[in-house]
LUMMAR-6860 format. One record per residue (C-alpha): residue number from 1; residue in three letters; x, y, z. Coordinates in nm, 2 decimals. Example, Ala and Ser with C-alpha at 12.3 -4.5 7.8 and 13.67 -1.06 7.14 Angstrom:
[r 1 "ALA" [1.23 -0.45 0.78]]
[r 2 "SER" [1.37 -0.11 0.71]]
***
This chain:
[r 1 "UNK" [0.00 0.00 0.00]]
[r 2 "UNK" [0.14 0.36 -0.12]]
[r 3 "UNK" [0.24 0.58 0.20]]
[r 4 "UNK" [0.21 0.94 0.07]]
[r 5 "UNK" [0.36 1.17 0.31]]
[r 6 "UNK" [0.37 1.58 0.31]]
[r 7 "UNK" [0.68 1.78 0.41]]
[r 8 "UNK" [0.78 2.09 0.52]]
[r 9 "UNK" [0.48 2.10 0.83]]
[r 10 "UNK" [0.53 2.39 1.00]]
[r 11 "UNK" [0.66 2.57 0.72]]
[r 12 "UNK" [0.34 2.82 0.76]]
[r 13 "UNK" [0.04 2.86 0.87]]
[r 14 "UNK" [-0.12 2.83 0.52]]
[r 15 "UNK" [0.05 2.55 0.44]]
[r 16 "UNK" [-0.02 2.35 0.73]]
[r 17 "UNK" [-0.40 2.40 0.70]]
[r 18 "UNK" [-0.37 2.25 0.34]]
[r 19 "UNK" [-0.17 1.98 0.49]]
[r 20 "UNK" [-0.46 1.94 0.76]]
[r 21 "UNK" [-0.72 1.96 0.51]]
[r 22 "UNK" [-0.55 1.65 0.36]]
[r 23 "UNK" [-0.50 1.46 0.60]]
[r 24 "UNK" [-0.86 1.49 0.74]]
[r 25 "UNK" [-1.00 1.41 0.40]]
[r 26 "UNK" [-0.76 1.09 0.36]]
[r 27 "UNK" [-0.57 1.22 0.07]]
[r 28 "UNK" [-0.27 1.17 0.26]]
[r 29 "UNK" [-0.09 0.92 0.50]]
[r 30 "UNK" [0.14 1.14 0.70]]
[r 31 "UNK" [0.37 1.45 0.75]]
[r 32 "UNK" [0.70 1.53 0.90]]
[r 33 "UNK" [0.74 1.87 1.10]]
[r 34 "UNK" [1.01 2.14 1.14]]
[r 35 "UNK" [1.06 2.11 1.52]]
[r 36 "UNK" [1.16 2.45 1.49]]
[r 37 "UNK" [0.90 2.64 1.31]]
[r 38 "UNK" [0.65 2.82 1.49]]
[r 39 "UNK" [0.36 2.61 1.49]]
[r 40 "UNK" [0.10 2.74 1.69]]
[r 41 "UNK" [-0.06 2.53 2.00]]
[r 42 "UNK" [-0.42 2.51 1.83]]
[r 43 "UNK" [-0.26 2.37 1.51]]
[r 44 "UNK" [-0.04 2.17 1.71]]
[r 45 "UNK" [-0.34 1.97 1.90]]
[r 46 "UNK" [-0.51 1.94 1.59]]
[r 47 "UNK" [-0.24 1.74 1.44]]
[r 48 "UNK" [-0.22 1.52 1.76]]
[r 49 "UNK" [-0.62 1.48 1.79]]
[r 50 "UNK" [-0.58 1.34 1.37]]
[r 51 "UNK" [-0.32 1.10 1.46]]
[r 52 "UNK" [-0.47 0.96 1.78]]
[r 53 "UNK" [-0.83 0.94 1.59]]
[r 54 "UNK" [-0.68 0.83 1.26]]
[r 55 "UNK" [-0.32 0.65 1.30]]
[r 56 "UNK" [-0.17 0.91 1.05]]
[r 57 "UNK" [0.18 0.93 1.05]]
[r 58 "UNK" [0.38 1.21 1.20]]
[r 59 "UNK" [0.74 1.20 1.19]]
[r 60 "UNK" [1.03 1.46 1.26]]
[r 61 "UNK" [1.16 1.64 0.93]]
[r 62 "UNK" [1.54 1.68 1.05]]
[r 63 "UNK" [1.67 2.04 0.93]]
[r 64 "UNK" [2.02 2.12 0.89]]
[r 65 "UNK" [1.93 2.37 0.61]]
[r 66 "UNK" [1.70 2.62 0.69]]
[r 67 "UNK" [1.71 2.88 0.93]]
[r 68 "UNK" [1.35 2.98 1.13]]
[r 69 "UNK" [1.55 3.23 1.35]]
[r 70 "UNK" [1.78 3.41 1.43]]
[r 71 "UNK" [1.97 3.20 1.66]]
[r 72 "UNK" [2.06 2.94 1.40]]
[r 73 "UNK" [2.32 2.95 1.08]]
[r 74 "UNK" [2.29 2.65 0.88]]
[r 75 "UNK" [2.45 2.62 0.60]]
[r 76 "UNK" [2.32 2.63 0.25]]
[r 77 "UNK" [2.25 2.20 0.15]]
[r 78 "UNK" [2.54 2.24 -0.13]]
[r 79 "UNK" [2.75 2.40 0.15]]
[r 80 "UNK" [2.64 2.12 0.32]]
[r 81 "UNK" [2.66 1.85 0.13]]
[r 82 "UNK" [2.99 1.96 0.04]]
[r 83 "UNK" [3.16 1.97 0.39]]
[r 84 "UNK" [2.97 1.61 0.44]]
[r 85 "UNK" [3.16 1.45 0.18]]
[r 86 "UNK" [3.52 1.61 0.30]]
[r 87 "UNK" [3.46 1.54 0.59]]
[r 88 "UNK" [3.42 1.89 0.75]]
[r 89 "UNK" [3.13 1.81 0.98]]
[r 90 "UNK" [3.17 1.79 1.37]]
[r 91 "UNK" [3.06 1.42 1.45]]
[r 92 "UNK" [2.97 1.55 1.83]]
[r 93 "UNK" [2.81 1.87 1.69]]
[r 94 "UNK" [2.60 1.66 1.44]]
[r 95 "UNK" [2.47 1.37 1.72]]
[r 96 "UNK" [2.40 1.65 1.97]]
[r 97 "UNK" [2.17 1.84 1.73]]
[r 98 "UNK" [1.96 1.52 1.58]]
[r 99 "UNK" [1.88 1.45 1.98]]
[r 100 "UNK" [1.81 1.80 2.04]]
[r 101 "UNK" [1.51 1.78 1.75]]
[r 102 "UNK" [1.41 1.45 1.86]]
[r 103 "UNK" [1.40 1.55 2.19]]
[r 104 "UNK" [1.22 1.89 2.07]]
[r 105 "UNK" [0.99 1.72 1.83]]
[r 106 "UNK" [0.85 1.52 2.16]]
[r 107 "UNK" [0.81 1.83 2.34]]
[r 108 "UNK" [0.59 1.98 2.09]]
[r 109 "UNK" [0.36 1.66 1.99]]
[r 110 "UNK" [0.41 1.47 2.29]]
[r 111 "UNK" [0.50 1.17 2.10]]
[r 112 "UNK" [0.77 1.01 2.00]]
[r 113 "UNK" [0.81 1.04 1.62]]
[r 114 "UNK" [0.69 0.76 1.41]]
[r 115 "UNK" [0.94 0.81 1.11]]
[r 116 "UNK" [1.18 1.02 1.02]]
[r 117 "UNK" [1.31 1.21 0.69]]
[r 118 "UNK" [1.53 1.44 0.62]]
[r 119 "UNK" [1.50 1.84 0.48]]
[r 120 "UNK" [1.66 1.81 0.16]]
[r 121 "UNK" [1.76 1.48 0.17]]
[r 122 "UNK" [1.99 1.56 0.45]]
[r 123 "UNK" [1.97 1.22 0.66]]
[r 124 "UNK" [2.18 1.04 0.35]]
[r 125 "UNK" [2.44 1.27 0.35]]
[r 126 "UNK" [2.79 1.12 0.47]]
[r 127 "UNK" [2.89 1.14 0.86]]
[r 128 "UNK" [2.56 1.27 0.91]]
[r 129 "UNK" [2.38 0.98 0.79]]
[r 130 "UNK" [2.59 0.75 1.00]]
[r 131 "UNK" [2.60 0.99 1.33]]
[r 132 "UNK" [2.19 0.98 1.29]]
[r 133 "UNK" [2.20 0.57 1.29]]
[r 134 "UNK" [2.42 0.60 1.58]]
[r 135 "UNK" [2.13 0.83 1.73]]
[r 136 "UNK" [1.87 0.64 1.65]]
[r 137 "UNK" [2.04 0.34 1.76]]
[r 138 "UNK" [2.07 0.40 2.13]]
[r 139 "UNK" [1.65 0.58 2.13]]
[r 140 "UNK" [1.37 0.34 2.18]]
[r 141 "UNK" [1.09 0.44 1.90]]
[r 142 "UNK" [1.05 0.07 1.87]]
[r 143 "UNK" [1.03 -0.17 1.58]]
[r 144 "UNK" [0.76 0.04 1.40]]
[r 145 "UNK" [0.99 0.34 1.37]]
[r 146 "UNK" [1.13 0.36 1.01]]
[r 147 "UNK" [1.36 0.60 0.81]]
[r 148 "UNK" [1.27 0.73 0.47]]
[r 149 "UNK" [1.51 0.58 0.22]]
[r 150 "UNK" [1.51 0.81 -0.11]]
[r 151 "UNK" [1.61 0.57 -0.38]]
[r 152 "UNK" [1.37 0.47 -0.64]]
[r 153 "UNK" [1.53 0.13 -0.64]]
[r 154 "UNK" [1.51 0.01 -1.06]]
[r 155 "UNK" [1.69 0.08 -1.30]]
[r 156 "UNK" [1.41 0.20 -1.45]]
[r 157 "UNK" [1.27 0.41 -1.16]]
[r 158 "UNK" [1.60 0.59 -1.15]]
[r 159 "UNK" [1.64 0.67 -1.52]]
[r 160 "UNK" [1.24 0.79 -1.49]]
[r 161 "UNK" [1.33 1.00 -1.20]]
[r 162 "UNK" [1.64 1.14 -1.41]]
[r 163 "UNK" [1.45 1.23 -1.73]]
[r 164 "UNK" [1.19 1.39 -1.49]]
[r 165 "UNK" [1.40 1.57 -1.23]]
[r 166 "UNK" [1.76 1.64 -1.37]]
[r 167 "UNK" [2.11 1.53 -1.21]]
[r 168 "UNK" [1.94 1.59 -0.84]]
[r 169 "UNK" [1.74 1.22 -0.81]]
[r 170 "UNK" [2.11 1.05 -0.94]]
[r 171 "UNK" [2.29 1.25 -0.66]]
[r 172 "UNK" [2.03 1.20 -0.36]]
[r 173 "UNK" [1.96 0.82 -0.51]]
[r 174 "UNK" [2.35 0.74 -0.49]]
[r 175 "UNK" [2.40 0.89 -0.17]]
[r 176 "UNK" [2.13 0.70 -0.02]]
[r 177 "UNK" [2.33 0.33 -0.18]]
[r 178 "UNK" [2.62 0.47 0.00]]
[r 179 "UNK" [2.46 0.50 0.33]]
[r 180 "UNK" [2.16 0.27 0.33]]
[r 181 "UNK" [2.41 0.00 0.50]]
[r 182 "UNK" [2.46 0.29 0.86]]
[r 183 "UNK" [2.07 0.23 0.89]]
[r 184 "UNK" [2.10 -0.12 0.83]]
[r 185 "UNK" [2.38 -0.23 1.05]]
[r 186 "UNK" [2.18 -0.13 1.33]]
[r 187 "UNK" [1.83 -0.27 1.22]]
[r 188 "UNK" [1.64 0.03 1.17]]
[r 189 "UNK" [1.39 -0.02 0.93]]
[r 190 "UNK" [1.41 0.16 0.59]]
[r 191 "UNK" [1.12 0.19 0.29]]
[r 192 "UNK" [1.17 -0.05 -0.01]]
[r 193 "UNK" [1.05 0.20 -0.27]]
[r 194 "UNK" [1.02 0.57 -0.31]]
[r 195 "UNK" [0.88 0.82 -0.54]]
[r 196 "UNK" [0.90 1.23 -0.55]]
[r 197 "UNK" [1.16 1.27 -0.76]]
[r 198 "UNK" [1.03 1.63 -0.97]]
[r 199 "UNK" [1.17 1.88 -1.19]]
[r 200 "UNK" [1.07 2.23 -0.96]]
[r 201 "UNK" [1.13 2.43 -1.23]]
[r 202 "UNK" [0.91 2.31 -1.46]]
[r 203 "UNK" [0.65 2.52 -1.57]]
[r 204 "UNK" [0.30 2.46 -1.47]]
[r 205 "UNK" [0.13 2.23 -1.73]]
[r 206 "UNK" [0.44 2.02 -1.74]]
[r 207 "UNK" [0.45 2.00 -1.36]]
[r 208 "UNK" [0.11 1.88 -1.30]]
[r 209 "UNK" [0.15 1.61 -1.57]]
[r 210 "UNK" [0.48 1.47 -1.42]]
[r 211 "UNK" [0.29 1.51 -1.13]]
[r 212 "UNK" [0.00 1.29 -1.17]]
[r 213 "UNK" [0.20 1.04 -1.36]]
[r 214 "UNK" [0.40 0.99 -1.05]]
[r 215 "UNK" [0.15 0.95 -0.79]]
[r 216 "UNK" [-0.02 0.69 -1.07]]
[r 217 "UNK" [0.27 0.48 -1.20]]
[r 218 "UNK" [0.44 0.47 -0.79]]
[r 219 "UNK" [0.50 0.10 -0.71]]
[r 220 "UNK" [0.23 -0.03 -0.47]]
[r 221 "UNK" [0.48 -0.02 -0.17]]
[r 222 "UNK" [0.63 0.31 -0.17]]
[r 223 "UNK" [0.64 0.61 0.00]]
[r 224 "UNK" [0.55 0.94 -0.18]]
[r 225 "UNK" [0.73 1.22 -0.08]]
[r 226 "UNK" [0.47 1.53 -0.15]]
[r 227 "UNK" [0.50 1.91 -0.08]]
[r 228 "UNK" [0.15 2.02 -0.07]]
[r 229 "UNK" [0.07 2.41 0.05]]
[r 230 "UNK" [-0.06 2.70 -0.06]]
[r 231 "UNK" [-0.03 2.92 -0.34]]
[r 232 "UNK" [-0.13 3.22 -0.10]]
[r 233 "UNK" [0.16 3.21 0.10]]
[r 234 "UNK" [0.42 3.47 0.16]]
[r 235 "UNK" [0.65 3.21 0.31]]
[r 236 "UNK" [0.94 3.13 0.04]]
[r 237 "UNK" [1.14 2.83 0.02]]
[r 238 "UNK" [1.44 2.82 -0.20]]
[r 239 "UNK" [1.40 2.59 -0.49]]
[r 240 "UNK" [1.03 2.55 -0.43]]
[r 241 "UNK" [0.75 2.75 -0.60]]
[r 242 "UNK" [0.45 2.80 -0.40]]
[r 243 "UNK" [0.23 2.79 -0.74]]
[r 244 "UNK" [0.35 2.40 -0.74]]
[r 245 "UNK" [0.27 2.33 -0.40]]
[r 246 "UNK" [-0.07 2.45 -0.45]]
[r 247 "UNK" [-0.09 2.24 -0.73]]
[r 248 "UNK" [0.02 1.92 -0.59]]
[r 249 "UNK" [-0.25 2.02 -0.31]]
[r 250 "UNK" [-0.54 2.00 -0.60]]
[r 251 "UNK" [-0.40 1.71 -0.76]]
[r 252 "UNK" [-0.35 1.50 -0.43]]
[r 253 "UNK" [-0.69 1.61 -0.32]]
[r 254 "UNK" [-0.87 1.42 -0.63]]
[r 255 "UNK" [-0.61 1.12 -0.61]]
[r 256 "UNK" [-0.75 0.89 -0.33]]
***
């Protein structure tokens, strides 16, 4: 059965009530959360009262990214995911911060989180990937606690998600191979199959088409990776077009 999952909860308030929306309606299966957004208490309970009533899925969206005040200074992801692979990333700094969001993520919804994901693809990256299996090792979520793993497996799937999305899908889908095996090693379970591999730059027509055919041609077993929001919003994300999230928030709406 096809998990589709929204990201970015928390991102605004405008976006979240879409996401809402979705979830009450059953167009969705899940979401993951900023832990350090401002999400407001009444939208917060709402979310909690969903999951409790309907066993959605709510899992912690690990940010190493973006910046929601200004007390942080993350880096940009290609800044990122360049001082990942040479090694440039404190491996105490790293395992201190994943425990601080899991640890914040359970103040907020008073749950533990029952998957998590990464902003960006973050989570694959190198040292940080295996510093958040180390993490995750030593926290009891239990055995229903999984990690999404952003590889669209096939051949096929990957050249698909190439001619779709550009060089990004073979970058992120490699870097998961790489470090599929930290998650592994220590049992923690990991999706087979995975679709949401888009080009965000395509223009609308085009988008929506790519769009559909994804959610329709997605192996029976995977998990969706959606962005649904609204068009309304003055909240900018780099890389992601409001206009698109409001249009995967129509399509997904008509889909189940």
């Amino acid at each position: 059965m096809q998990t589709i999952i929204a990201d970015d909860f928390g991102l605004c308030p405008m976006h979240d009530a879409v996401i809402l929306k979705l979830l009450e309606s059953g167009s969705i299966d899940g979401t993951s959360a900023f832990v350090d957004a401002k999400i407001s208490k009444s939208t917060l309970n709402h979310m909690v009262n969903l999951r409790a009533e309907r066993l959605y899925k709510v899992g912690l969206h690990l940010n190493l990214t973006e910046n929601f005040n200004s007390q942080t200074n993350n880096p940009s992801v290609s800044k990122l995911l360049l001082k990942s692979v040479f090694g440039q990333l404190s491996r105490p700094s790293l395992a201190k911060e994943i425990r601080r969001q899991f640890d914040q993520f359970h103040n907020l919804f008073g749950f533990h989180p029952d998957y998590l994901d990464g902003h960006q693809h973050c989570h694959i990256f190198p040292i940080i990937a295996q510093e958040l299996a180390q993490v995750v090792g030593t926290l009891d979520f239990g055995h229903s606690f999984w990690v999404r793993y952003p590889d669209e497996v096939s051949t096929k799937g990957v050249v698909k998600s190439y001619l779709t999305s550009g060089l990004k899908a073979l970058i992120v889908s490699r870097f998961a191979q790489r470090t599929r095996m930290h998650f592994e090693n220590r049992d923690i379970t990991m999706n087979k199959t995975f679709a949401g591999f888009l080009n965000l730059n395509a223009d609308k027509d085009v988008f929506t088409k790519n769009f559909m055919s994804m959610l329709s041609n997605a192996p029976a077993d995977a998990v969706i990776m959606v962005h649904p929001g609204s068009d309304d919003s003055k909240v900018l994300m780099r890389g992601h077009k409001n206009a698109l999230r409001s249009i995967e928030a129509l399509v997904l709406s008509k889909h189940k």
